[in-house]
N, CA, C and O atoms as a Tinker XYZ file with bonds, in Angstrom:
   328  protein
     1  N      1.281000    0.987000  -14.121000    73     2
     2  CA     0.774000    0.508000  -12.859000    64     1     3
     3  C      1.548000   -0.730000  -12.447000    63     2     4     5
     4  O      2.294000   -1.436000  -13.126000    81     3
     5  N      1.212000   -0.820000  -11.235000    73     3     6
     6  CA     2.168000   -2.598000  -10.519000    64     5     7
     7  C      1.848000   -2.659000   -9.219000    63     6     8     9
     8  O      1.852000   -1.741000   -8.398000    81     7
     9  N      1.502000   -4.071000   -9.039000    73     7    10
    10  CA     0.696000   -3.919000   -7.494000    64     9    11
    11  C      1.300000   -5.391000   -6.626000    63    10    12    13
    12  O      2.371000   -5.649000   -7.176000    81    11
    13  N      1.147000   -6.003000   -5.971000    73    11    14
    14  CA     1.074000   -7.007000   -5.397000    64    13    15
    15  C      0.117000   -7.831000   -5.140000    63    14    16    17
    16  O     -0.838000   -7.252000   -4.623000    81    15
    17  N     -0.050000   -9.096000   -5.304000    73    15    18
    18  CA    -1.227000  -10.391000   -4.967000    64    17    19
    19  C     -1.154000  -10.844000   -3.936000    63    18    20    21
    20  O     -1.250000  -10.569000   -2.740000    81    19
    21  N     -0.842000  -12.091000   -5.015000    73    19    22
    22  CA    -0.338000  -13.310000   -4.107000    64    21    23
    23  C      1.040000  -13.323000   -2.645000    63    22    24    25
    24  O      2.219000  -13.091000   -2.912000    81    23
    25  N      0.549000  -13.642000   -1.159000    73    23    26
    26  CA     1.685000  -13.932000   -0.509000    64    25    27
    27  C      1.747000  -15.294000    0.220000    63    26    28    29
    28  O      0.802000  -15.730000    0.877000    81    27
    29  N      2.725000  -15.826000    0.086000    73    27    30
    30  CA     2.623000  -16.942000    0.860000    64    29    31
    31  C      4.045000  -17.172000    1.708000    63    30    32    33
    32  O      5.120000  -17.303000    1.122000    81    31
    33  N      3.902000  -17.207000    3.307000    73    31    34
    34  CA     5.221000  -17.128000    4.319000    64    33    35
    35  C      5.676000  -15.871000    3.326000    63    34    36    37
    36  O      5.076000  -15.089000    2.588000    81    35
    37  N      7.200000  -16.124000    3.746000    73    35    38
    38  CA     7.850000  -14.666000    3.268000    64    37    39
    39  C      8.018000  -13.890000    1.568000    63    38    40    41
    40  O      8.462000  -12.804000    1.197000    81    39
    41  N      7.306000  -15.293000    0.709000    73    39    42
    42  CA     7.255000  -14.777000   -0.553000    64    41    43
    43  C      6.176000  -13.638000   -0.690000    63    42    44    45
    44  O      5.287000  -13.546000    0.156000    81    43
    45  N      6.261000  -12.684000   -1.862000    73    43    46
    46  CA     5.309000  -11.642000   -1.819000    64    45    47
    47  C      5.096000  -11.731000   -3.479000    63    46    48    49
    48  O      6.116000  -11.514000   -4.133000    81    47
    49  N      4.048000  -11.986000   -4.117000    73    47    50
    50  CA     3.839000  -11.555000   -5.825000    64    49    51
    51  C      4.078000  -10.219000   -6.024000    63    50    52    53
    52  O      3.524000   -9.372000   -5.324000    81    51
    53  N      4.789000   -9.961000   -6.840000    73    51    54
    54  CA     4.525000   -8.849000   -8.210000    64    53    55
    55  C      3.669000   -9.031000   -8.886000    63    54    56    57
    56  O      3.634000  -10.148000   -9.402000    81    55
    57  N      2.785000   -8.248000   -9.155000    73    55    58
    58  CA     1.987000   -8.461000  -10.285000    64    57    59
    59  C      1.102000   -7.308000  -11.169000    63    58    60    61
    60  O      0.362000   -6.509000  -10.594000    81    59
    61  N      1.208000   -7.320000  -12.059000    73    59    62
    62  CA    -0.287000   -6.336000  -12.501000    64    61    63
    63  C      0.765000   -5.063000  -13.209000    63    62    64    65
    64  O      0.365000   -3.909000  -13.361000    81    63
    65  N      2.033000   -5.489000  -13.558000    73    63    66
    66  CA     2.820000   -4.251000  -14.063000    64    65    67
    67  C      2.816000   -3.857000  -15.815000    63    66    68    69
    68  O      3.410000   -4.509000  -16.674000    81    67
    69  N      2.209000   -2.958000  -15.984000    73    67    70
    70  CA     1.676000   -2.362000  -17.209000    64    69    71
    71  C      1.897000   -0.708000  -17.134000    63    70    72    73
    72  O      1.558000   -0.016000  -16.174000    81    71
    73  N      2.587000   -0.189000  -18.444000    73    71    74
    74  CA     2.796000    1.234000  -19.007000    64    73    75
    75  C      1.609000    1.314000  -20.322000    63    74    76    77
    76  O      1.482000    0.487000  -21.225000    81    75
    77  N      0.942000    2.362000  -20.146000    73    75    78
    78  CA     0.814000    2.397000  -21.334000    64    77    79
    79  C      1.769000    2.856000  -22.604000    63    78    80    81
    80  O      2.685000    3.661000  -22.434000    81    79
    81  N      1.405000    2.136000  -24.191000    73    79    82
    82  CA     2.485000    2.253000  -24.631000    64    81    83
    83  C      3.052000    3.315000  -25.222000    63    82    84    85
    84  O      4.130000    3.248000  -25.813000    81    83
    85  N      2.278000    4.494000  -25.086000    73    83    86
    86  CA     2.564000    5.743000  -25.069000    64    85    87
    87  C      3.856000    6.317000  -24.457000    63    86    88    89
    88  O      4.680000    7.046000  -25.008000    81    87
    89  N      3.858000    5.857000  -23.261000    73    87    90
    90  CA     4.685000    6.010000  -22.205000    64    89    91
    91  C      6.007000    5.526000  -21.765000    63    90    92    93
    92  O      6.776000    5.894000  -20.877000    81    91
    93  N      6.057000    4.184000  -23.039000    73    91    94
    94  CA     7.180000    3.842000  -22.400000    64    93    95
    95  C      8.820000    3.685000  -22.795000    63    94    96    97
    96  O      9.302000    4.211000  -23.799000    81    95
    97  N      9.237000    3.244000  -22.273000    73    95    98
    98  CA    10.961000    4.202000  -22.799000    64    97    99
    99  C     11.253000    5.049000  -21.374000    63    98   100   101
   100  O     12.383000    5.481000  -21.148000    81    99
   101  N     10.318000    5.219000  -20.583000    73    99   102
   102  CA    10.346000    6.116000  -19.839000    64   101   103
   103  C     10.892000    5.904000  -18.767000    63   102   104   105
   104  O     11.050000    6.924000  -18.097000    81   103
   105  N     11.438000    4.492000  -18.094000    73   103   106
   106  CA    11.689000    3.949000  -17.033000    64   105   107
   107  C     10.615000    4.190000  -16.086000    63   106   108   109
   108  O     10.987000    4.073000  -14.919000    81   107
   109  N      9.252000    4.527000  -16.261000    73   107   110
   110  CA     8.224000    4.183000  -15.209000    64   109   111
   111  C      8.065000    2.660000  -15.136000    63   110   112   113
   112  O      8.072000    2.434000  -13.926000    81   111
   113  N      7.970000    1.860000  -15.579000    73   111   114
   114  CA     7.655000    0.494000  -14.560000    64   113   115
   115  C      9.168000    0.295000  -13.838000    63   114   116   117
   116  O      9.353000   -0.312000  -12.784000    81   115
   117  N      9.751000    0.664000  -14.297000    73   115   118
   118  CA    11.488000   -0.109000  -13.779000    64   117   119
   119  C     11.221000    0.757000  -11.944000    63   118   120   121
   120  O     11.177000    0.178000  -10.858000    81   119
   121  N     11.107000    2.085000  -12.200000    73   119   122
   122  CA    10.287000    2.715000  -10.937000    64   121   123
   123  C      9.213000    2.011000  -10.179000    63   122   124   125
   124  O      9.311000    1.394000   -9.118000    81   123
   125  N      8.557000    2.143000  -10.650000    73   123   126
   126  CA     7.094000    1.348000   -9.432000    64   125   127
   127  C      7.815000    0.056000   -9.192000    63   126   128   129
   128  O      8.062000   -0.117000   -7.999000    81   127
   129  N      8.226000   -0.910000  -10.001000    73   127   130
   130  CA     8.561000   -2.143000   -9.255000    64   129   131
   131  C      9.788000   -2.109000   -8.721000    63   130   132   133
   132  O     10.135000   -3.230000   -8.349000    81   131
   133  N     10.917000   -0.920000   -8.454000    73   131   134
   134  CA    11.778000   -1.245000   -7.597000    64   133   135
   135  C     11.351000   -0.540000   -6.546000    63   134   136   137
   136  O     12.168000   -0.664000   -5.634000    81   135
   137  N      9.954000    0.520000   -6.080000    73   135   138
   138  CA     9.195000    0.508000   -5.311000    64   137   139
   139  C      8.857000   -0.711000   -4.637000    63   138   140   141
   140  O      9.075000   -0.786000   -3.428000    81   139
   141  N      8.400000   -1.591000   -5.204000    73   139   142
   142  CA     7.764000   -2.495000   -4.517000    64   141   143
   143  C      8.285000   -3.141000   -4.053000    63   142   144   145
   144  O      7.890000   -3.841000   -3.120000    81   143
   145  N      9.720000   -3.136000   -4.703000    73   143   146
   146  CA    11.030000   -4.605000   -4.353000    64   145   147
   147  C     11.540000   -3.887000   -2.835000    63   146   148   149
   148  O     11.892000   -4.654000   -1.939000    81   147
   149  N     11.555000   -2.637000   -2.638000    73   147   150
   150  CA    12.337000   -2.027000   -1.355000    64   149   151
   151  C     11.283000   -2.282000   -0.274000    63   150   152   153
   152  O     11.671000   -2.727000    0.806000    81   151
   153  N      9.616000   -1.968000   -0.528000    73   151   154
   154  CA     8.979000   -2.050000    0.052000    64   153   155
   155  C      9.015000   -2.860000    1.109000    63   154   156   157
   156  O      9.131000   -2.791000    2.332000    81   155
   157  N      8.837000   -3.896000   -0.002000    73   155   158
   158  CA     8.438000   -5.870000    0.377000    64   157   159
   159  C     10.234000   -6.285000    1.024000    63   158   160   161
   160  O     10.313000   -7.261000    1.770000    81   159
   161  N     11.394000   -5.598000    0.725000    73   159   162
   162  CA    12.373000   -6.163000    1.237000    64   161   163
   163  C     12.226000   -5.046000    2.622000    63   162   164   165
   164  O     13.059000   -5.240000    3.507000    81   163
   165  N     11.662000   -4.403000    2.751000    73   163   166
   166  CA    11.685000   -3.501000    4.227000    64   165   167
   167  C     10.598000   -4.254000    5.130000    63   166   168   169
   168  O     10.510000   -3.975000    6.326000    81   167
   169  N      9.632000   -5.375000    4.437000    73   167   170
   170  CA     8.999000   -5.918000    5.276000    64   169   171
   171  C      9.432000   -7.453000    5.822000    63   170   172   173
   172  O      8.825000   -8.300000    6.476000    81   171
   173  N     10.625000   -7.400000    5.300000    73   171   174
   174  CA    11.074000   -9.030000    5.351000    64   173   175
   175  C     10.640000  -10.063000    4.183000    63   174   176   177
   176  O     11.185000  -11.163000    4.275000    81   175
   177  N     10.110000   -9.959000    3.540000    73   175   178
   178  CA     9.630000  -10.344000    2.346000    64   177   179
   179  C     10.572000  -10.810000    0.634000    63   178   180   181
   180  O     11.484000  -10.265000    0.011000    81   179
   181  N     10.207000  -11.361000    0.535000    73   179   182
   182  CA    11.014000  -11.538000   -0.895000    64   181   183
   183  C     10.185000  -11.680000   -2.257000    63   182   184   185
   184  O      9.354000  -12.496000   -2.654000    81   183
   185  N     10.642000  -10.786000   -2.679000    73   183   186
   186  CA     9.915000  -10.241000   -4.443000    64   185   187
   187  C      9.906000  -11.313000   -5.229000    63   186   188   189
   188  O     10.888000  -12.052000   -5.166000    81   187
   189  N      8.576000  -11.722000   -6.340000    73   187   190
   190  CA     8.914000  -12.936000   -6.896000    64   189   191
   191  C      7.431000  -12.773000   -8.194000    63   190   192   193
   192  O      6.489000  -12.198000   -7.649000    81   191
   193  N      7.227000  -13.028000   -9.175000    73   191   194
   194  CA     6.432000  -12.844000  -10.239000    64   193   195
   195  C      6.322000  -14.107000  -10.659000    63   194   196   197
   196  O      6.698000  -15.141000  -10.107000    81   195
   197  N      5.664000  -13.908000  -11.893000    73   195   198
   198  CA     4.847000  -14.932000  -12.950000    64   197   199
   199  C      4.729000  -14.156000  -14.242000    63   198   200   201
   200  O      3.749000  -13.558000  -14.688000    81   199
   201  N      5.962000  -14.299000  -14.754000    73   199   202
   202  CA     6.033000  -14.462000  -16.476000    64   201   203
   203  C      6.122000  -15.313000  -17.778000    63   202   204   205
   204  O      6.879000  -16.232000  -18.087000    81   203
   205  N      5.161000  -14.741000  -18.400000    73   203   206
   206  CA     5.529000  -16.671000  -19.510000    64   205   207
   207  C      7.071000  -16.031000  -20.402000    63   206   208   209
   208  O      7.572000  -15.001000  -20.854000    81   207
   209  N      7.242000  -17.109000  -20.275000    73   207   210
   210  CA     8.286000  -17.398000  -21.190000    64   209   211
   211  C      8.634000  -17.027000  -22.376000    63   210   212   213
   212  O      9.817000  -16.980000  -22.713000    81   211
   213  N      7.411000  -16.640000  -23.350000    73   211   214
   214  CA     7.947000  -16.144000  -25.084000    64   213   215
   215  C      7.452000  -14.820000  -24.606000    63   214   216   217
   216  O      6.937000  -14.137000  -25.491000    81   215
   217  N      7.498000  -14.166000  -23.106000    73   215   218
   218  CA     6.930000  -12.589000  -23.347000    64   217   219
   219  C      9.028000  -11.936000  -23.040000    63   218   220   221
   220  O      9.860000  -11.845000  -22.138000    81   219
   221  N      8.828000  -11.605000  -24.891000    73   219   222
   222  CA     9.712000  -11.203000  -24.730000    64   221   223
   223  C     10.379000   -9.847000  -23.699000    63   222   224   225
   224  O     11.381000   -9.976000  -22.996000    81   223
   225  N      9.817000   -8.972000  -23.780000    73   223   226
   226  CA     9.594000   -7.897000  -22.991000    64   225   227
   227  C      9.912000   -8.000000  -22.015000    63   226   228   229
   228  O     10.782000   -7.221000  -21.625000    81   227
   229  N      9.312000   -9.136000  -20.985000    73   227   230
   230  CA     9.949000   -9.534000  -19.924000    64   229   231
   231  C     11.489000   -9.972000  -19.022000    63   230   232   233
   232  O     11.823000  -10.345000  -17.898000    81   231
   233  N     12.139000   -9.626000  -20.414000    73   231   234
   234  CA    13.616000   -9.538000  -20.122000    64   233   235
   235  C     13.801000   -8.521000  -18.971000    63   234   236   237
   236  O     14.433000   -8.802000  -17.953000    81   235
   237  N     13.167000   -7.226000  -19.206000    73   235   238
   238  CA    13.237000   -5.761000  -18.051000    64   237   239
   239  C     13.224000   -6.749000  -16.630000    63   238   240   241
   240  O     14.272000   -6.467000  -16.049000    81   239
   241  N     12.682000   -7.500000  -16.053000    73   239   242
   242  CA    12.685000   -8.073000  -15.152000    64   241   243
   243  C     14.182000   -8.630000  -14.551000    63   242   244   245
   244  O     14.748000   -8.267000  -13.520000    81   243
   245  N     14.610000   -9.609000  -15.527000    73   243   246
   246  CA    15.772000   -9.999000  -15.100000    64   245   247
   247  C     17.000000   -8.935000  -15.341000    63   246   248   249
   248  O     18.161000   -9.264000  -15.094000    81   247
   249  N     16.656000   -7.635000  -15.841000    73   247   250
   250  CA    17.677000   -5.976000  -15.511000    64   249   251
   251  C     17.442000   -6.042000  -14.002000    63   250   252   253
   252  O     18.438000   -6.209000  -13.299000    81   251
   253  N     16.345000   -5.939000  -13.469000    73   251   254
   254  CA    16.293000   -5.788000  -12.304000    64   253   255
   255  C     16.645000   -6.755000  -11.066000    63   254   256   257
   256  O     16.694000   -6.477000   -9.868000    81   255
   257  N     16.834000   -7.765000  -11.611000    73   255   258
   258  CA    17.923000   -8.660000  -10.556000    64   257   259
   259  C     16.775000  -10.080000  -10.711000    63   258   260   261
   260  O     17.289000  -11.135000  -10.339000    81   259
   261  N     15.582000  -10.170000  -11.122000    73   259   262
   262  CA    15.419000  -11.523000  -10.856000    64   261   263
   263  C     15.567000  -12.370000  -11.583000    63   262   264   265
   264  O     15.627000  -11.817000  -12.681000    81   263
   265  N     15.714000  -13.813000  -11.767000    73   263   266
   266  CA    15.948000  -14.602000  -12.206000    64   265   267
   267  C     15.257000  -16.003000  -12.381000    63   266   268   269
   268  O     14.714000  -16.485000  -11.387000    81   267
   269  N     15.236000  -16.662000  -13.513000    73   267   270
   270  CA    13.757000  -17.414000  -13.585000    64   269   271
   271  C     14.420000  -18.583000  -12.604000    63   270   272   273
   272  O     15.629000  -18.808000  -12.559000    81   271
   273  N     13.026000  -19.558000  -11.527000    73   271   274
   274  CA    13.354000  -20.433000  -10.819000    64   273   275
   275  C     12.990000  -21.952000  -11.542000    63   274   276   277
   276  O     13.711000  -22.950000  -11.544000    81   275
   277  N     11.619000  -21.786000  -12.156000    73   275   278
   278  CA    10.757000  -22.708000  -12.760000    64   277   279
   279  C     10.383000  -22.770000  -13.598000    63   278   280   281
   280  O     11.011000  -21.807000  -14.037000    81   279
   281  N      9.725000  -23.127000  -14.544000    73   279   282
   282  CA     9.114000  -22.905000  -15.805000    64   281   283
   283  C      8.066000  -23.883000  -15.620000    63   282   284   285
   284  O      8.116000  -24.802000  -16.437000    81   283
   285  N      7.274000  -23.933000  -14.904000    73   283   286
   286  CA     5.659000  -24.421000  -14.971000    64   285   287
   287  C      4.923000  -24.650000  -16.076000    63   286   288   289
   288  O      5.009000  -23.775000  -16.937000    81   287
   289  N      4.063000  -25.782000  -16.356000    73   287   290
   290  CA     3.541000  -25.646000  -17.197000    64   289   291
   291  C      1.897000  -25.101000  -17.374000    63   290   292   293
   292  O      0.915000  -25.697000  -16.932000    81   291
   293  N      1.887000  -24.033000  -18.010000    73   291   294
   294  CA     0.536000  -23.431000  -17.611000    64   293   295
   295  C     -0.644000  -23.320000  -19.047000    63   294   296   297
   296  O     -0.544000  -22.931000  -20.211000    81   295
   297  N     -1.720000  -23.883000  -18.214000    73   295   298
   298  CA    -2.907000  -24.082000  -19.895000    64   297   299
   299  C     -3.745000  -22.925000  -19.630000    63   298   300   301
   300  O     -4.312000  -22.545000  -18.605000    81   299
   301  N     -3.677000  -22.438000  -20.871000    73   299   302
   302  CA    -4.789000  -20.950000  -21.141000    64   301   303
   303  C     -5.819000  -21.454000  -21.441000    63   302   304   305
   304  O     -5.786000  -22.336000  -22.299000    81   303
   305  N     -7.118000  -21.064000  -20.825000    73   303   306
   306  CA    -8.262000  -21.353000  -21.479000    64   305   307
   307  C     -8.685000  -20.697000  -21.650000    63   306   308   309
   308  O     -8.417000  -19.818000  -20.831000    81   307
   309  N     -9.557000  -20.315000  -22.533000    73   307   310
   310  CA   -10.497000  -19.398000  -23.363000    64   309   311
   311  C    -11.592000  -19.712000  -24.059000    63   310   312   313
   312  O    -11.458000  -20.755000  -24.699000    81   311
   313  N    -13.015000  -18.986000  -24.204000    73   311   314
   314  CA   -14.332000  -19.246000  -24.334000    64   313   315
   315  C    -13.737000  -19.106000  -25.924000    63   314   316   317
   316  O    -12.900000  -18.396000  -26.480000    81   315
   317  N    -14.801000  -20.366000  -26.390000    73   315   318
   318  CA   -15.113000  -20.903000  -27.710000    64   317   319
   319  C    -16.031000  -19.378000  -28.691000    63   318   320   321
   320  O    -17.128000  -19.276000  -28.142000    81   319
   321  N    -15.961000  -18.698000  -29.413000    73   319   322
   322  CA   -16.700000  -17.933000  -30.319000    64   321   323
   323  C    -17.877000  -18.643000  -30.738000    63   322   324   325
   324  O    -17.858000  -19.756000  -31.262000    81   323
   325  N    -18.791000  -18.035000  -30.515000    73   323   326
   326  CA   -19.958000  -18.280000  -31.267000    64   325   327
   327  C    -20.301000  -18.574000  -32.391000    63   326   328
   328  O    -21.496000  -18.702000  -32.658000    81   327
């Protein structure tokens, strides 16, 4: 799956892109998100995500032409166990 969020002016999010891992090897996400990249560039728009940094995996991204701008610093929070 892979969908879009966040837009702000002509930026457009990627987001939500997941194979199951059954599936993959298959070049289905490399598909849906250069779907989305033609889409969003047929609307005037420019393609742009949110990946952390140690997800290695996330290399497939920069195959597809993008390239990191920022490296933000971002805090995970998560509920304490009982």
């Amino acid at each position: 799956m892979a969908g879009e969020r966040l837009q702000a002016g002509c930026l457009r999010e990627i987001s939500g892109v997941c194979t199951d891992p059954r599936y993959r090897g298959r070049g289905l996400a490399r598909r849906l998100v250069t779907r989305l990249i033609v889409r969003q560039l047929a609307r005037g728009q420019t393609p742009f995500l949110h990946v952390r940094c140690d997800n290695f995996a996330a290399q497939f991204y920069e195959r597809l032409g993008f390239r990191r701008h920022s490296e933000p610093v971002v805090r995970v929070v998560t509920r304490l166990r009982e």
